[in-house]
PABA-774711 format. One line per field, with one value per residue (C-alpha): residue in one letter; x, y, z. Coordinates in steps of 0.25 Angstrom, whole numbers. Example, Ala and Ser with C-alpha at 12.3 -4.5 7.8 and 13.67 -1.06 7.14 Angstrom:
% residues 2
code A / S
east 49 / 55
north -18 / -4
up 31 / 29
END
This chain:
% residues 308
code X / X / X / X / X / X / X / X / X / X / X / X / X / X / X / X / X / X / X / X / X / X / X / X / X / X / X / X / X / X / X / X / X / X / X / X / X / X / X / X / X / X / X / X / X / X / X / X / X / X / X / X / X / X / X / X / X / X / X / X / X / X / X / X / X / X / X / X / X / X / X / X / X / X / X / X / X / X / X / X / X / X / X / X / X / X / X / X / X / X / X / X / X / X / X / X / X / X / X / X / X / X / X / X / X / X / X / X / X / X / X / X / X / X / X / X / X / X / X / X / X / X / X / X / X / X / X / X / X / X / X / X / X / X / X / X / X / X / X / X / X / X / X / X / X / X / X / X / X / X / X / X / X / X / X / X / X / X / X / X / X / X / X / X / X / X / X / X / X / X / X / X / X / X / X / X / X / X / X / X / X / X / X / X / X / X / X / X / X / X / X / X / X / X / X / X / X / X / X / X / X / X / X / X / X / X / X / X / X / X / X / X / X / X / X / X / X / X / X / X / X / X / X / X / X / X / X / X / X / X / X / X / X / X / X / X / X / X / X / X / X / X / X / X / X / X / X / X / X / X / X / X / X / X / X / X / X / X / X / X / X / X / X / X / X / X / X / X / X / X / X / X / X / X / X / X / X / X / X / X / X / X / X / X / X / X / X / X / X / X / X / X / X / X / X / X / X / X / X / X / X / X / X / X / X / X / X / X
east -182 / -168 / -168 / -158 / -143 / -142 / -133 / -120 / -122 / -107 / -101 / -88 / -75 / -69 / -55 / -58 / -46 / -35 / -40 / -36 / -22 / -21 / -24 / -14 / -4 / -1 / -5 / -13 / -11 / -23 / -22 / -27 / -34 / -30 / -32 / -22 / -25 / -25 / -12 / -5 / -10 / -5 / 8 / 8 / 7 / 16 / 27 / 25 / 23 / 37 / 43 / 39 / 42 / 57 / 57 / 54 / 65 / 54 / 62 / 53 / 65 / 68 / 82 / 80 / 74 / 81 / 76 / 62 / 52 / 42 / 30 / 24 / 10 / 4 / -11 / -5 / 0 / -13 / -28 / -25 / -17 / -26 / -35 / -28 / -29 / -44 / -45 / -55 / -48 / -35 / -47 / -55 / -41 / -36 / -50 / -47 / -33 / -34 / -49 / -60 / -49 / -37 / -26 / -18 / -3 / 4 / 2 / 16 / 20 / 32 / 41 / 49 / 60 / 73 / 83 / 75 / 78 / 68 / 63 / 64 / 50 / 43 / 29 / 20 / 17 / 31 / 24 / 14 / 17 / 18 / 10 / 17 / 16 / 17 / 30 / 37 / 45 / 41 / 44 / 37 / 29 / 36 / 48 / 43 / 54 / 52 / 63 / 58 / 61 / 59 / 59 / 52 / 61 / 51 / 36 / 30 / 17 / 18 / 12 / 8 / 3 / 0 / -14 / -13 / -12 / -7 / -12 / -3 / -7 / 4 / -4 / 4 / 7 / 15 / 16 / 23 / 32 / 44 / 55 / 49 / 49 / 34 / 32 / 38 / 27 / 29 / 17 / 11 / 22 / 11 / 7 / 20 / 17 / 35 / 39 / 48 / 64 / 67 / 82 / 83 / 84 / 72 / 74 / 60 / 52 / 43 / 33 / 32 / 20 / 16 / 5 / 1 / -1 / -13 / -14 / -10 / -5 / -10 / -3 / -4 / 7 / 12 / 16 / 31 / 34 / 43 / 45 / 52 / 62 / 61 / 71 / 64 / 66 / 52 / 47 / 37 / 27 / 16 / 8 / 8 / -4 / -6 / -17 / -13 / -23 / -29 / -21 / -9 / 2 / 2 / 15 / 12 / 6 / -6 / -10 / 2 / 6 / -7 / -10 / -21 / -28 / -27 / -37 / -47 / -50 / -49 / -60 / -63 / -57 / -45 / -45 / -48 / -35 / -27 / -31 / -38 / -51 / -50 / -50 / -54 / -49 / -36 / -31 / -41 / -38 / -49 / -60 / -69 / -63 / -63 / -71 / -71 / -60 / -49 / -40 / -24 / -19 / -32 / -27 / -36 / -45 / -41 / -50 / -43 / -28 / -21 / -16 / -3
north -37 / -36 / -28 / -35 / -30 / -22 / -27 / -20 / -9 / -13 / -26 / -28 / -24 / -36 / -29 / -23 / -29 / -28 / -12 / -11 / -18 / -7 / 5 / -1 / -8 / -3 / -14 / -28 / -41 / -48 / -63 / -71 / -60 / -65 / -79 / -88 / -88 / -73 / -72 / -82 / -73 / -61 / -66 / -73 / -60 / -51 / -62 / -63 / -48 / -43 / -57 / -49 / -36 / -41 / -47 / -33 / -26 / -19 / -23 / -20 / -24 / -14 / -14 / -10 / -22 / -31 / -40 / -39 / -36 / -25 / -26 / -12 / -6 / -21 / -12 / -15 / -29 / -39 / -38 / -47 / -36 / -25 / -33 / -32 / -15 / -15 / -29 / -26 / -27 / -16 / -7 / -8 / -8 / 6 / 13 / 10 / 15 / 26 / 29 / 32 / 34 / 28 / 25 / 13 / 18 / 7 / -8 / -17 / -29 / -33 / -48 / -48 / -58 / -63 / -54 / -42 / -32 / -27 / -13 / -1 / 1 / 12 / 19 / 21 / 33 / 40 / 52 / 54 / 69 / 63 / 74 / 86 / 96 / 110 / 112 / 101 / 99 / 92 / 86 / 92 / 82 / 84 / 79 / 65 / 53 / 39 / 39 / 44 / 57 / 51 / 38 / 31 / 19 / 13 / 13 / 23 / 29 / 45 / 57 / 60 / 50 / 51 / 45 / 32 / 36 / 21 / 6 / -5 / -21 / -29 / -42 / -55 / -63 / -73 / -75 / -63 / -68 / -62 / -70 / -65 / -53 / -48 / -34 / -28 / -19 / -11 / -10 / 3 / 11 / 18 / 25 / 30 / 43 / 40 / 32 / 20 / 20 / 14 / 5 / -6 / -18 / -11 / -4 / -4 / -15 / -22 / -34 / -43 / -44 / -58 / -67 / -77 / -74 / -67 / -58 / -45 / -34 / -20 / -10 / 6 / 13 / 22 / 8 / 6 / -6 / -13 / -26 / -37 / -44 / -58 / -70 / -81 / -86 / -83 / -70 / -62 / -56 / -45 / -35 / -20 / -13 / 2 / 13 / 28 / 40 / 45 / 58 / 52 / 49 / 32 / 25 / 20 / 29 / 23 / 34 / 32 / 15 / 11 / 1 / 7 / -8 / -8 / 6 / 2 / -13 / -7 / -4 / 10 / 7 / 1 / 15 / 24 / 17 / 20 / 34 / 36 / 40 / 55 / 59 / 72 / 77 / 72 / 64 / 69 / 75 / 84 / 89 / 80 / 69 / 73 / 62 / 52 / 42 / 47 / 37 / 36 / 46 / 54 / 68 / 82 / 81 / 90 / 101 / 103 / 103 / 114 / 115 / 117
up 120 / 115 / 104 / 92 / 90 / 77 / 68 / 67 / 54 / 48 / 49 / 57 / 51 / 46 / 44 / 57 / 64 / 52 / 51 / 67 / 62 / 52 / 62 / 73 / 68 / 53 / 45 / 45 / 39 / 34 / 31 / 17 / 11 / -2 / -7 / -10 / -26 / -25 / -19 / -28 / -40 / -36 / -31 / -45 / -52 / -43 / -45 / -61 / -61 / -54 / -62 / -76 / -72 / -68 / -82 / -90 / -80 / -72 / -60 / -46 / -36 / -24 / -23 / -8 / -6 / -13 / -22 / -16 / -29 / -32 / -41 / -44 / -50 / -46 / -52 / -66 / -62 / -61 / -57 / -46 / -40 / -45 / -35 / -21 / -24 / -22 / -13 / -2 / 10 / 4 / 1 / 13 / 22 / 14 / 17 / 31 / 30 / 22 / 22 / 9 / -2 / -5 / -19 / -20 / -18 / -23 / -25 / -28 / -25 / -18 / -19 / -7 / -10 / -2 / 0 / -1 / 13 / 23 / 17 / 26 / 32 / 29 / 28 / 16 / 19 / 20 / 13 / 23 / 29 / 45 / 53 / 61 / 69 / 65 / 70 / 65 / 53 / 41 / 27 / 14 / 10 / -5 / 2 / 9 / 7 / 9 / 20 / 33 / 41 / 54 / 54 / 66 / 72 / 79 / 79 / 89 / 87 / 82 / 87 / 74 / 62 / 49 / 44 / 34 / 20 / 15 / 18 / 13 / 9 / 6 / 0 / 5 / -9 / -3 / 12 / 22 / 33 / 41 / 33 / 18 / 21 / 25 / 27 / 39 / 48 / 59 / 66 / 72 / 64 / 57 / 69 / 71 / 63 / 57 / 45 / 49 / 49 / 36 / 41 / 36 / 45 / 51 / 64 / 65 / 72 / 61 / 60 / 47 / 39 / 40 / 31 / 23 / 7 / 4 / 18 / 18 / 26 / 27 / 33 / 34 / 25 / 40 / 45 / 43 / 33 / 23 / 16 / 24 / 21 / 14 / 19 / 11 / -3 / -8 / -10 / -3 / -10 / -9 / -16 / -9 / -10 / -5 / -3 / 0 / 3 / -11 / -8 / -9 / -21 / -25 / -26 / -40 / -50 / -55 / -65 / -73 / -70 / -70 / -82 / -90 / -91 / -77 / -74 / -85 / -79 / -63 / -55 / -50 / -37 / -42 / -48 / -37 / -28 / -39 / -38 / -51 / -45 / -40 / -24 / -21 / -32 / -32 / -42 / -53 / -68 / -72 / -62 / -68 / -62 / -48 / -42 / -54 / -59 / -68 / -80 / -82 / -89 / -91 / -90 / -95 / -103 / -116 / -118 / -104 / -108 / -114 / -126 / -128
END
């Protein structure tokens, strides 16, 4: 007698295919992951946001770029933005990425609108120390720049790479397509251990992020990137989410930006992304927070201050 298959002891992975994207390509897009009546309130509230921010003089423009429109610390700006950092397909995508622990990095918006320019492309992680060999020159890692040292004018795959230490979502709020601007990728560049050449018209070959509202593309912060350029009258809108390694320095300062309200009505993994929870020690006040979560602005405790 034929004795019964076993059932397999874990389900196939359903993100099995846009994991292998990641890994080969650089980055992924996933279609209609968000509903429509989600989309069209956060797009709502990113539009009224950078409209009130404009009206208090808070100007977010890029003059790089034109008139094309930043929206920063989007944790202070709205539970239903607070809710794309802790969706479930960001955090299971970052864990693969980036392994057990992770911090969010940065979470903004951008409105790209007519008129604004191709940005240069460029890596998130310019401050990742690239590996060498003994014998080769180097830069202090106290001495990174943005620009890069030797800048890669086509993608080839390097000898030497460095490990992902970021993973981007940029969350489609209105439609991508080449004429609005959608982000421009060049794919396999994250293998190619160089950070891109930053001319702009691009010398580089590069590929538009394309999708419908609601999808969203997921790329790895060594692929070379940057905001296209929009030729239509209606702005392109999305909402830029990113997770560093949980040694590594976040672009916005959450101890000191974040909204007080905001920490006491988050959960405890909204926390731990923003770094508040201790990793091996790191980011702690006092010993006896070492493994446990730690508060804004809580600092020695007196008995252990000295007096001055």
């Amino acid at each position: 007698m034929n004795a019964m298959p076993k059932a397999p002891l874990v389900a196939a992975d359903p993100l099995a295919g846009v994991k292998q994207g990641l890994d080969e390509n650089g980055f992924c897009i996933i279609p209609d992951v968000l509903p429509p009546e989600t989309v069209a309130v956060l797009r709502q509230r990113v539009l009224d946001q950078a409209q009130a921010e404009r009206a208090l003089g808070l100007t977010t423009d890029n003059l790089a770029e034109g008139p094309n429109e930043r929206v920063f610390m989007l944790v202070n700006k709205g539970p239903c933005l607070v809710d794309l950092v802790t969706h479930p397909l960001a955090l299971e995508l970052a864990g693969h990425l980036l392994g057990g622990q992770f911090l969010l990095m940065s979470f903004t918006a951008n409105i790209a609108r007519f008129g604004g320019v191709e940005q240069a492309l460029h890596c998130d992680d310019w401050w990742t120390p690239r590996p060498i060999r003994p014998d080769q020159p180097f830069t202090r890692v106290g001495d990174f720049q943005r620009t890069a040292e030797r800048p890669g004018a086509t993608v080839t795959r390097g000898e030497f790479v460095s490990p992902p230490c970021v993973i981007n979502f940029a969350w489609m709020l209105t439609d991508f397509t080449i004429e609005n601007g959608g982000t421009r990728l060049a794919p396999q560049s994250h293998l190619s251990g160089r950070n891109p050449d930053g001319s702009v018209p691009h010398r580089i070959a590069t590929i538009a992020a394309e999708g419908k509202a609601g999808s969203v593309v997921v790329f790895d912060g060594r692929t070379w990137h940057g905001t296209g350029r929009n030729l239509t009258a209606e702005p392109r809108i999305a909402a830029l989410l990113a997770f560093c390694g949980p040694q590594f320095r976040s672009q916005e300062n959450y101890f000191l930006g974040l909204d007080p309200r905001v920490y006491e009505t988050s959960s405890d993994k909204f926390k731990e992304l923003l770094g508040f929870k201790t990793w091996n020690g790191y980011g702690r006040t006092e010993a006896r927070f070492a493994t446990g979560f730690v508060k804004p602005n809580q600092g020695s405790y007196p008995e252990l201050t000295l007096k001055r």
